[in-house]
N, C-alpha and C positions, 0 to 999 in steps of 0.2 A: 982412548976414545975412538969409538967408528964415525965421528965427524967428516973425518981427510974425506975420504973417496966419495962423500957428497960434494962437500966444495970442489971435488976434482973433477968429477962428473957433472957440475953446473958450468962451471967453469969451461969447460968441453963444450958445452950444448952452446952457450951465448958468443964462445967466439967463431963456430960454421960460419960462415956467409950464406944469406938466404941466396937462393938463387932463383932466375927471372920467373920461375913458371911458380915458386911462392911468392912473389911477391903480385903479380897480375892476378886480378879475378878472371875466370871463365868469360868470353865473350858472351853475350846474352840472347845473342842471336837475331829472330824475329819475333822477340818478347814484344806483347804491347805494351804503350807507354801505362805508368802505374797509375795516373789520375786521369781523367779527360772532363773537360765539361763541353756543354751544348753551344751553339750560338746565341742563342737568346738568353741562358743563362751569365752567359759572358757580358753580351751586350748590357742588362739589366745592371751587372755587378761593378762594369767600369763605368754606367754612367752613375750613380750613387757616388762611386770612391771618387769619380774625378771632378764631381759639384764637390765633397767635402775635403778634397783638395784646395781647391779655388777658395771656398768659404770660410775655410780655417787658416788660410796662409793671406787673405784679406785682413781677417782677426789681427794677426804677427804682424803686418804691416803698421796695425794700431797703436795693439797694446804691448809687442816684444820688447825689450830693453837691450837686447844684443843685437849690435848692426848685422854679423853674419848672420842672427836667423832674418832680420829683413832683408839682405841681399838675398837669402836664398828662397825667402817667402814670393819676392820678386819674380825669382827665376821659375818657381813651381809654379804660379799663377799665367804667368806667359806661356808655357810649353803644357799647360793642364787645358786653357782654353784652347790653343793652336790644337790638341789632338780632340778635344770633344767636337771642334766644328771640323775637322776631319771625320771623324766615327759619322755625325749626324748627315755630313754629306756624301758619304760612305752608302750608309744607310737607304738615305733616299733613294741617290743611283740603284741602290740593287732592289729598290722597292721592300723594303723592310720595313719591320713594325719600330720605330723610334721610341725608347722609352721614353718617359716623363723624364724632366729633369729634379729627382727627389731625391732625397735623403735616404738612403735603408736605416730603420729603427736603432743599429748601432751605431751607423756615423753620426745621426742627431743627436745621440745621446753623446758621443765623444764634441760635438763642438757644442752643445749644451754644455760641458763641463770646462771646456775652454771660453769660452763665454764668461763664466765664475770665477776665472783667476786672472791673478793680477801678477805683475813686476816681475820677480825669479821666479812664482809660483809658475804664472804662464808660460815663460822661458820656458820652465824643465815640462809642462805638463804638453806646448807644443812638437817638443824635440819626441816626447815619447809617443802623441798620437802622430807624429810622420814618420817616428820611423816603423812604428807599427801598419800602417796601414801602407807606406810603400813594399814594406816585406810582404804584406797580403797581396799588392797589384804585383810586383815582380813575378811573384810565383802563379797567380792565373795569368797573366798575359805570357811566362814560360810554357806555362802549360797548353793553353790555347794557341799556342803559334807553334806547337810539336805535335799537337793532335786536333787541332780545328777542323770542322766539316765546312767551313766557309774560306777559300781559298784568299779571295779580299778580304777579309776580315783578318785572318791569319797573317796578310802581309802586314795590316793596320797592327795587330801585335807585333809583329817580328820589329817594327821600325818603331812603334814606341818605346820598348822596351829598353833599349840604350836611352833614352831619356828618363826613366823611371828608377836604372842602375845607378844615373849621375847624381836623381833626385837622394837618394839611398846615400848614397856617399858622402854626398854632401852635408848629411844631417849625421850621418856617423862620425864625419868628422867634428862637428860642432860639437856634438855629444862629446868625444874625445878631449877637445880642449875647455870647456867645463872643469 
C-alpha cells in the first residue's frame, strides 16, 4: 500500500514549529476602526438600554427567586442610574439635545416579556435579557469610545464601560452556576 509516505509526510508537516511571523497577523496599520456610530446615535441607544437596565433589574428585585440575581439586579440599578444622571449632566454642560427617557420598541417588548414571567421562568428569561442587552452596550460603548466624535462623551464611554464588563460578568457567571 502507498499509505506510509502520507502518514509520513503529515506527520512531517504537523510536527515544524510555526514560527512568529505565522503565527502574528499583519499589523493593520492606519486602518479605520470597522463600525463607528454618531453621537447622538449613541446617546439615543444608551439612554433606552440604561432606563431597560434600571426597569428590568427593578422587575428582579421583585419577582427573581435567586439572591445572586437580586444582588446583582441591585448592583446594575445603582451604577445604571449613577451613569444616566452622569450622561444627562454630561449633556447639559456641553448643551446637547438630552433624549427622552423611553424605551426603544425592543427593550419594551423584552421587559413586556419579563413582566409575563414568573419563579425560574423569570430567573432564566432575566439572566438572558441581561446578558443580551449588556453584550449590545459593551460593544457600542467599545465602539464609541474608539471612534467617538465627542471627546466627553467618549471619556463617559471609556469609564462606563468597566462597569458594564462587570455587569457582564456578573450575569455570566450566574448563568454558569444555574
Amino acid at each position: 500500500m502507498r499509505i506510509l509516505p502520507y502518514i509520513t509526510l503529515t506527520a512531517t508537516l504537523l510536527a515544524q514549529p510555526l514560527t512568529a511571523a505565522e503565527m502574528k497577523p499583519e499589523p493593520t496599520g492606519d486602518a479605520a476602526p470597522m463600525m463607528m456610530i454618531d453621537t447622538n446615535s449613541f446617546v439615543k441607544t444608551v439612554a433606552s438600554a440604561n432606563e431597560f437596565e434600571i426597569q428590568s433589574s427593578e422587575l428582579a428585585l421583585k419577582d427573581a427567586t435567586n439572591a445572586s440575581i437580586k444582588d446583582t439586579a441591585t448592583m446594575i440599578i445603582a451604577d445604571h442610574k449613577k451613569a444616566g444622571d452622569k450622561l444627562k449632566k454630561l449633556l447639559e454642560a456641553k448643551k446637547l439635545e438630552t433624549p427622552p427617557m423611553e424605551l426603544a420598541p425592543k427593550h419594551q417588548k423584552m421587559l413586556d416579556q419579563l413582566k409575563g414571567a414568573k419563579g425560574k421562568d423569570f430567573d432564566i428569561l432575566y439572566l438572558d435579557t441581561q446578558a443580551q442587552a449588556h453584550l449590545e452596550a459593551v460593544g457600542i460603548f467599545r465602539t464609541y469610545a474608539g471612534s467617538g466624535d465627542n471627546q466627553a462623551i467618549v471619556g463617559f464611554a471609556k469609564e462606563t464601560l468597566a462597569a458594564l464588563e462587570t455587569h457582564l460578568a456578573h450575569i455570566k457567571m450566574i448563568i454558569a452556576e444555574e
